[in-house]
C-alpha positions as CSV (number, residue, x, y, z in Angstrom):
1,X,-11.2,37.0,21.2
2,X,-9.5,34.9,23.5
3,X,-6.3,35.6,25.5
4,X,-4.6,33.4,27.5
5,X,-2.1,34.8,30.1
6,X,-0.2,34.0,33.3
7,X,0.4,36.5,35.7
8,X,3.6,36.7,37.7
9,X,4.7,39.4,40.1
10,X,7.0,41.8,39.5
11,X,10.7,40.8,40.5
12,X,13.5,43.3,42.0
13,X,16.5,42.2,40.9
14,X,19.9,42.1,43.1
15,X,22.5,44.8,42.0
16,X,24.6,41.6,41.0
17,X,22.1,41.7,37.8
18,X,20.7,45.0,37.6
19,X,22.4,45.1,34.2
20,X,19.9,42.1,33.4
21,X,19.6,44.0,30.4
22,X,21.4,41.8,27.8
23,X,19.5,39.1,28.8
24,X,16.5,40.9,27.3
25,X,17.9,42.4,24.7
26,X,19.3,38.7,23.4
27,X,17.9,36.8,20.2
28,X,16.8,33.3,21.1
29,X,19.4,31.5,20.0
30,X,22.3,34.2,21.4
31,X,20.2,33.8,25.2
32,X,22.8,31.0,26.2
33,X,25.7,32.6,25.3
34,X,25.1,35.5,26.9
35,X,23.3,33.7,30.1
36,X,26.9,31.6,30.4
37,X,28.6,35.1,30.6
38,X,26.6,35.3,34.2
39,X,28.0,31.7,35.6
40,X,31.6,32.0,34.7
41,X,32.7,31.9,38.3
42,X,29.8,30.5,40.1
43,X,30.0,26.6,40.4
44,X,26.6,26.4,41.8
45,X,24.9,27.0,38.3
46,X,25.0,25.1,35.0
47,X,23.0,26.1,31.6
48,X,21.1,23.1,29.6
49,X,20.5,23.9,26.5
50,X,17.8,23.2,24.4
51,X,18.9,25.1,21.3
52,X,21.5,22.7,20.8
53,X,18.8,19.4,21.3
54,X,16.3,21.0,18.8
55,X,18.3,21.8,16.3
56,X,21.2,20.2,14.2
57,X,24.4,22.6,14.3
58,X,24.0,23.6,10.2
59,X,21.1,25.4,11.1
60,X,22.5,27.1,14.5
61,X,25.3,28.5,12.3
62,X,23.1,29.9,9.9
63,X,20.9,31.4,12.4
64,X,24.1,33.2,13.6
65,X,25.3,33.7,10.3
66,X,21.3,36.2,9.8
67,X,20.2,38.7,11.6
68,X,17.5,39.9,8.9
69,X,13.4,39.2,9.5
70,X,12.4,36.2,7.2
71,X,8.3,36.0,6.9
72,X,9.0,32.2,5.4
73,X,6.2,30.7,8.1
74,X,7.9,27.4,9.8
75,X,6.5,25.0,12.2
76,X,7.6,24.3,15.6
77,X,10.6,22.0,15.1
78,X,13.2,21.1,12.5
79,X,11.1,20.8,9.3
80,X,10.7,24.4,9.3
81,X,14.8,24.8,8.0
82,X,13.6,22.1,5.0
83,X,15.0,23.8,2.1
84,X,12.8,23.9,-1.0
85,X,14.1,21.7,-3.6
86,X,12.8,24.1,-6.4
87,X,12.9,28.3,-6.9
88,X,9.8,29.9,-7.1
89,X,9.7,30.5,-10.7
90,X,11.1,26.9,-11.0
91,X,7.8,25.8,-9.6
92,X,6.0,28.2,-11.6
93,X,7.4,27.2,-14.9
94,X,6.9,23.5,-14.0
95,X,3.1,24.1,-14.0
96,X,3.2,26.1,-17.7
97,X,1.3,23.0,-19.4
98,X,-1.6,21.8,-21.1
99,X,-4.6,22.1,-20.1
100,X,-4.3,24.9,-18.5
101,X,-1.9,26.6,-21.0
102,X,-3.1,24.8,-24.1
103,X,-1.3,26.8,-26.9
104,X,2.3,27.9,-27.3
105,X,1.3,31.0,-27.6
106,X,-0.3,30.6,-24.3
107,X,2.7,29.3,-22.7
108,X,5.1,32.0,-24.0
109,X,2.4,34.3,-22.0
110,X,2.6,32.8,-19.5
111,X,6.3,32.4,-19.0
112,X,6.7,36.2,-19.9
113,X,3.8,36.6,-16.6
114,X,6.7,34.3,-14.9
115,X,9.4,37.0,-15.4
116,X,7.1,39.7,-14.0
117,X,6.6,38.4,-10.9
118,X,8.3,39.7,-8.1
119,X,10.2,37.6,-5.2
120,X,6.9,38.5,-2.9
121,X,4.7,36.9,-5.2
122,X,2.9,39.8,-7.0
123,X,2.8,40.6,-10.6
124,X,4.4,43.6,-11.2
125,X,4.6,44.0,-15.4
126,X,2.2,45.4,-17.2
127,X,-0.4,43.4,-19.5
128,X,-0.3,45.8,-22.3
129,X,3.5,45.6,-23.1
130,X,3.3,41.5,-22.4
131,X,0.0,42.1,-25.5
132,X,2.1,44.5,-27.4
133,X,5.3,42.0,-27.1
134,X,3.2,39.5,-28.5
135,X,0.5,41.0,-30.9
136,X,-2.4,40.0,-29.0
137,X,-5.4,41.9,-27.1
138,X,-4.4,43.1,-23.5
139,X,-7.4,40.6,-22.8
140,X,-5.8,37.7,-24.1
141,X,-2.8,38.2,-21.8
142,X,-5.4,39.3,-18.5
143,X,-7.1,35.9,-19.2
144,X,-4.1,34.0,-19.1
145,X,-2.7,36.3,-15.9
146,X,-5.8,35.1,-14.2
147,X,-5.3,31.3,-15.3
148,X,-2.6,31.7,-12.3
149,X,-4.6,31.6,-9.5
150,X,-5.0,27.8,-10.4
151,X,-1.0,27.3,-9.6
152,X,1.0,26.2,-6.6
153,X,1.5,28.3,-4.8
154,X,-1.7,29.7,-4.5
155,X,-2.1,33.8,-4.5
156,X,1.2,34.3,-7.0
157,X,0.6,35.9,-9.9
158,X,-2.1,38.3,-8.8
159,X,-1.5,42.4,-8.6
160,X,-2.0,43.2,-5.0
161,X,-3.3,41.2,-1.5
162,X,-7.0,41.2,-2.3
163,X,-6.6,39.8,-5.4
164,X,-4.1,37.7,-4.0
165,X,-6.3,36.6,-1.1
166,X,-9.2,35.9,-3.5
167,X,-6.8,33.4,-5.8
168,X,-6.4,31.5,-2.6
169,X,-9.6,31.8,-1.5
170,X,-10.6,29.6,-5.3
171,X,-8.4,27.2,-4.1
172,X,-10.2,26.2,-1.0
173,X,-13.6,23.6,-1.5
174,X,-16.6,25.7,-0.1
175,X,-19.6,25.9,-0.3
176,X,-21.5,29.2,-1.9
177,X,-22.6,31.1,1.7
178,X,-19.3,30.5,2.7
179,X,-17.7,31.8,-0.2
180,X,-19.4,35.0,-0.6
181,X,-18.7,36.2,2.9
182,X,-15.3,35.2,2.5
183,X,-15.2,37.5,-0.4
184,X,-17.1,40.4,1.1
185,X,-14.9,40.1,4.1
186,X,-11.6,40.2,1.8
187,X,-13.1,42.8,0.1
188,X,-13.6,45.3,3.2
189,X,-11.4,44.2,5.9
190,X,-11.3,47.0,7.4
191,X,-15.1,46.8,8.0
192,X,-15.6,43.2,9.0
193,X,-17.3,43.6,12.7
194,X,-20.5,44.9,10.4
195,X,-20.8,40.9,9.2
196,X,-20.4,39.8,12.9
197,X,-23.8,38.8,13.2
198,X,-23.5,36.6,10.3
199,X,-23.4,32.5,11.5
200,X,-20.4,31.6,9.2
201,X,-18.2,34.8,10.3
202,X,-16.4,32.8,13.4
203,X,-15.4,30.4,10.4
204,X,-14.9,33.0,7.9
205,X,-12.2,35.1,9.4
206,X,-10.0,32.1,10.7
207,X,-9.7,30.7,6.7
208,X,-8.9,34.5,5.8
209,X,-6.2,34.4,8.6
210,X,-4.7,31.4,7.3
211,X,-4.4,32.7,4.2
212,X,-0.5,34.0,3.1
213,X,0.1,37.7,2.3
214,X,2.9,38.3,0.3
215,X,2.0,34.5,-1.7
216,X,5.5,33.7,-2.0
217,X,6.5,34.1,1.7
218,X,7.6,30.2,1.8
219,X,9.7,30.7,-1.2
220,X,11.6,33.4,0.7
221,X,15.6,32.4,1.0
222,X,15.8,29.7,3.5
223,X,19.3,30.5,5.3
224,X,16.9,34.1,6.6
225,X,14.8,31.8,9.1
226,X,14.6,33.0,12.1
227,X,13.3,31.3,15.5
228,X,10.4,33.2,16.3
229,X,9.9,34.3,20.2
230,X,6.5,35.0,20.4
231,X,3.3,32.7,18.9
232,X,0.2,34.0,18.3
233,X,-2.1,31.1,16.9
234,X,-5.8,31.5,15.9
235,X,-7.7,28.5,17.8
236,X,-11.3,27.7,17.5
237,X,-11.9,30.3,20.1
238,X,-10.0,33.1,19.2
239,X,-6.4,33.9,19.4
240,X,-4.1,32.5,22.1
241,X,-0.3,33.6,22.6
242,X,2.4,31.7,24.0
243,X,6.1,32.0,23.8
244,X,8.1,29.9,22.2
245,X,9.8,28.2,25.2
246,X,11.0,24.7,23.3
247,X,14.8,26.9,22.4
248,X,14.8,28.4,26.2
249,X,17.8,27.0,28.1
250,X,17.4,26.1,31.2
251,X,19.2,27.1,34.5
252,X,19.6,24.4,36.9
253,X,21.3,25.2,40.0
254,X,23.3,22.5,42.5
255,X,22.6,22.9,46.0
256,X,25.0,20.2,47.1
257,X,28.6,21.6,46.3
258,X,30.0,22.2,49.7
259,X,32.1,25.4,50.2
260,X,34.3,25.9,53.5
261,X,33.3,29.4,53.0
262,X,29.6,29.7,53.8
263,X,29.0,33.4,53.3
264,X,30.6,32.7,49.4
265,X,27.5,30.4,49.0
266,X,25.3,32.2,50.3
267,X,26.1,35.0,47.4
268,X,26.5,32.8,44.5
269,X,23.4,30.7,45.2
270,X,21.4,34.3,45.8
271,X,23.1,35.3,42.0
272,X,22.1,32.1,40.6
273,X,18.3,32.9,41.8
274,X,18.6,36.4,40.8
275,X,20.0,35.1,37.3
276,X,16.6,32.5,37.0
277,X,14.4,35.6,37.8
278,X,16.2,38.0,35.1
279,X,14.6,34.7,32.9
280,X,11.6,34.7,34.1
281,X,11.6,39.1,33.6
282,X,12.4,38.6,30.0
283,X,9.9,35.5,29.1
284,X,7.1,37.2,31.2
285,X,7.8,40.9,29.0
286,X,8.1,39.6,26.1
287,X,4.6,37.5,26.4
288,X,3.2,40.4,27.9
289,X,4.0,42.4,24.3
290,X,3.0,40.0,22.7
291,X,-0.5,40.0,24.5
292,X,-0.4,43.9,23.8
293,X,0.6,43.4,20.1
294,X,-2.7,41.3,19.3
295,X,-4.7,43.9,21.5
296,X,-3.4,46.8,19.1
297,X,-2.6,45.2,15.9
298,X,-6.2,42.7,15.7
299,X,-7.1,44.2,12.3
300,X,-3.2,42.8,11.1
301,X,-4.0,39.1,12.2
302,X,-7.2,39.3,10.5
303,X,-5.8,39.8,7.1
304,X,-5.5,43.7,7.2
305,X,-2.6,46.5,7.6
306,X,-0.8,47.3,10.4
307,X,-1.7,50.5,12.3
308,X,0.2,53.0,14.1
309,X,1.6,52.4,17.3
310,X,4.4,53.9,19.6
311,X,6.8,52.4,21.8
312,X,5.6,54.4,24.5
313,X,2.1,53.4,24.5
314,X,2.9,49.7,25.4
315,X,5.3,51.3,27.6
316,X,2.3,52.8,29.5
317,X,0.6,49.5,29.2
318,X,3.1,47.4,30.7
319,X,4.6,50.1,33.3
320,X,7.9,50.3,31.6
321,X,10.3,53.0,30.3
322,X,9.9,52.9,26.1
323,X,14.1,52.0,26.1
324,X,13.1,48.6,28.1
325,X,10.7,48.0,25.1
326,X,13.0,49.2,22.4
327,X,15.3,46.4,24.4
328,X,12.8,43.7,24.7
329,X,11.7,43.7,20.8
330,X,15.3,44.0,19.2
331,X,15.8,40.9,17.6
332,X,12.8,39.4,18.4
333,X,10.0,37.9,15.9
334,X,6.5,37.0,16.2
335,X,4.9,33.7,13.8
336,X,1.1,34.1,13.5
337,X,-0.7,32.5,10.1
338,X,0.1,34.9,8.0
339,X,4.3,34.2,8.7
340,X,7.1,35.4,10.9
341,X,7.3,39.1,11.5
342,X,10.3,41.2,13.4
343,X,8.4,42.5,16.7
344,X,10.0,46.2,15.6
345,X,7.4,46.2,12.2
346,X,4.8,46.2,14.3
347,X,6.1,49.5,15.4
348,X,5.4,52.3,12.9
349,X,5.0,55.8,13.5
350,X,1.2,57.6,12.8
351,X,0.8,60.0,9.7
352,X,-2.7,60.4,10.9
353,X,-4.8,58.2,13.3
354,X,-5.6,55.8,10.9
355,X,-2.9,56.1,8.8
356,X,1.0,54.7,9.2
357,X,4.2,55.8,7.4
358,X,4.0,52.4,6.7
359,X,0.8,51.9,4.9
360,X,2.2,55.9,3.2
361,X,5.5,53.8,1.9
362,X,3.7,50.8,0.8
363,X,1.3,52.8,-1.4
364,X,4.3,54.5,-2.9
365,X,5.9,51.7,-3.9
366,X,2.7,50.3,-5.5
367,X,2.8,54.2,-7.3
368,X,5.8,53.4,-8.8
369,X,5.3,50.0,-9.4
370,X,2.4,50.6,-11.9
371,X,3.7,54.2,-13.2
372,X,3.5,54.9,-16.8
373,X,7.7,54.4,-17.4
374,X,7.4,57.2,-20.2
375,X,6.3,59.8,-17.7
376,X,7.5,58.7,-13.9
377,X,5.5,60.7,-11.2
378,X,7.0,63.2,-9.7
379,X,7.2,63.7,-5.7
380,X,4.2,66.0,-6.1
381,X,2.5,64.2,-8.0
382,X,3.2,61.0,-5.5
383,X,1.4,63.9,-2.7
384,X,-1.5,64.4,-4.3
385,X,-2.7,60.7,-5.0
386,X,-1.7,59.9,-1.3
387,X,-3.7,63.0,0.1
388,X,-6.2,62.4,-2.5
389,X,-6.4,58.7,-1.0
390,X,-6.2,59.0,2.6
391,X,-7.7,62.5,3.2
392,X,-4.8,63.9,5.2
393,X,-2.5,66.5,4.8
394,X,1.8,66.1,4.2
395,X,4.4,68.0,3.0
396,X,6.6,67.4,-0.1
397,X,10.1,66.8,1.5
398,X,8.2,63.9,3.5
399,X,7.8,62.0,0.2
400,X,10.8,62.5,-0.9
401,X,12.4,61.4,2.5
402,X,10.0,58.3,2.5
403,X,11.3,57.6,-1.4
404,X,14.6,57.6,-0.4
405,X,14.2,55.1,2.4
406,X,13.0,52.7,-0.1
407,X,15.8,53.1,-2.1
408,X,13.6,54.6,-5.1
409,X,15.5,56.7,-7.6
410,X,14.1,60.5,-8.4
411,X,11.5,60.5,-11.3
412,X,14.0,61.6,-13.9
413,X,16.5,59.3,-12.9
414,X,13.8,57.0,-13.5
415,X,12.9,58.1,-16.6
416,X,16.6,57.6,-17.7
417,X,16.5,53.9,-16.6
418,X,13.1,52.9,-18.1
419,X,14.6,54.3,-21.2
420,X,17.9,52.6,-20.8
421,X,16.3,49.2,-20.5
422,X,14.3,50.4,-23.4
């Protein structure tokens, strides 16, 4: 792994901006505002910005207009606001033809798979009730399931990120060696150093980073784009982060305004310094976090879940109180391959060492996701397959306070529902 960083000194800032605060606390495209709010009354400063040269005013009002994470991965200028012309099951229903789907039968299938699919990508009906709908073998319908991993966009269609990640990994042209690691390495992320020796892992793990998880995350609504602070990109030597400094206005101060009261210059050229420091503060945090974030979360940009981490112990890192990086990630987001992420995800608190309350909510939503809808599982029952699973030890209210932070009804208001759509 390769890290690429430039090291400033610390600055002490003047008590004119010791509430330099806002400054890193601002979203990208709210930093000029809240710079100009500085320069009101000082004639010896002027703000250039670059937001307004990159981008065409639409898209600055609908940035303002969002303050919610999109994971739709974008380039580094303007085509990354492109609209898509169709939905994704527009483009999925598109591709329901011959060869592929031969039969009507076939089709019908496969349009009923279609409806099943969640807006993340993943298929989230059950192939028995799609074979009882139709009067054919559960097998029938799993073969024409599978028939989906030869659709745009690649990965839809399957039932979780492996078999996501595999779908993708068909669509790629390679040869046999390279294949089969690949698919070990999908297989047992968690585990890849032990294939480090092999010639073709380098290569292997930057096609598996490339590789989108959830498959739908450039189907994702468009007017959620975000401009993403912080770049992590996977080079042919590792990983290198770099801000993304093309939206960073610029502060250009003018030396040659004459004043008749020289002491009156002398402050507000010293505030317009002090205000190009407080700048330079917040870029050289937030790439410093984002050099931490890679150090901690590796396994994430490799193709595997995020782990526990605490405010505090990048805090420690960086020689900052936890509120200063509480202020430097709020509405900030990171693009690596595998999309655009809100710095704060990468945040989650530890159930264990291993284990995250995210990875815990995640595998209750996939609970009840595949739940039988004539008996729901219960919050106890949700505890036992999760200690059964990741060898720790919780309590039931914790469940239930996890459930209800998704937004999941209890299992016999479930039980009502799945027989009300019954």
């Amino acid at each position: 792994m390769k890290l690429k960083q430039s090291q400033s000194p610390k600055t002490k800032l003047s008590p004119t901006l010791k509430s330099w605060f806002p400054i890193l606390q601002s979203s990208t495209i709210d930093l000029e505002e809240v710079l100009s709010e500085f320069i009101v009354e000082n004639p010896f400063v002027d703000i250039q910005s670059n937001i307004r040269q990159n981008l065409p005013p639409s898209a600055i009002k609908n940035y303002r207009r969002s303050d919610i994470a999109s994971k739709r991965y974008m380039s580094d200028k303007i085509e990354a606001l492109s609209i898509y012309e169709k939905s994704l099951y527009e483009m999925l229903e598109s591709q329901i033809l011959p060869p592929l789907f031969p039969t009507p039968i076939s089709q019908k299938i496969a349009l009923e798979i279609i409806d099943n699919i969640g807006d993340d990508g993943y298929f989230e009906g059950s192939v028995s009730e799609i074979a009882n709908l139709y009067g054919v073998e559960s097998h029938f319908v799993e073969n024409i399931r599978l028939r989906f991993s030869k659709l745009d966009p690649s990965g839809v269609g399957a039932i979780n990120d492996v078999e996501s990640m595999i779908f993708q990994l068909d669509s790629f042209d390679l040869d046999r060696e390279l294949y089969d690691l690949c698919f070990c390495l999908i297989n047992d992320l968690k585990n890849h150093k032990k294939y480090i020796n092999n010639r073709l892992y380098t290569q292997a793990m930057k096609l598996i980073s490339r590789l989108k998880n959830p498959p739908a995350l450039d189907y994702f609504a468009a007017d959620l784009s975000v401009i993403p602070d912080i770049m992590i990109n996977h080079t042919s030597d590792g990983f290198e982060v770099s801000l993304n400094d093309d939206y960073y206005p610029e502060i250009i101060i003018d030396n040659h305004i004459k004043d008749s009261k020289e002491n009156a210059i002398k402050v507000k050229l010293k505030e317009a310094r002090d205000l190009i420091d407080a700048l330079n503060m917040r870029k050289s945090t937030i790439k410093k976090i984002g050099l931490m974030l890679l150090e901690y979360q590796y396994d994430f940009f490799i193709g595997g879940s995020i782990k526990p981490l605490k405010l505090k112990d990048i805090a420690l890192e960086l020689g900052h109180n936890p509120s200063t990086i509480s202020r430097a990630i709020a509405n900030k987001y990171l693009e690596c391959n595998r999309g655009i992420y809100p710095l704060k995800s990468f945040f989650t608190a530890a159930i264990s060492d291993d284990t995250s309350n995210t990875s815990i909510k995640d595998f209750i939503l996939d609970c009840i996701k595949y739940e039988n809808k004539k008996s729901p599982l219960s919050d106890v029952k949700i505890l036992e397959l999760i200690e059964n699973k990741y060898q720790i030890k919780m309590v039931r209210r914790t469940i239930t306070k996890y459930r209800k932070q998704l937004n999941i009804a209890s299992s016999g208001e479930r039980k009502r529902l799945y027989e009300m759509e019954l």
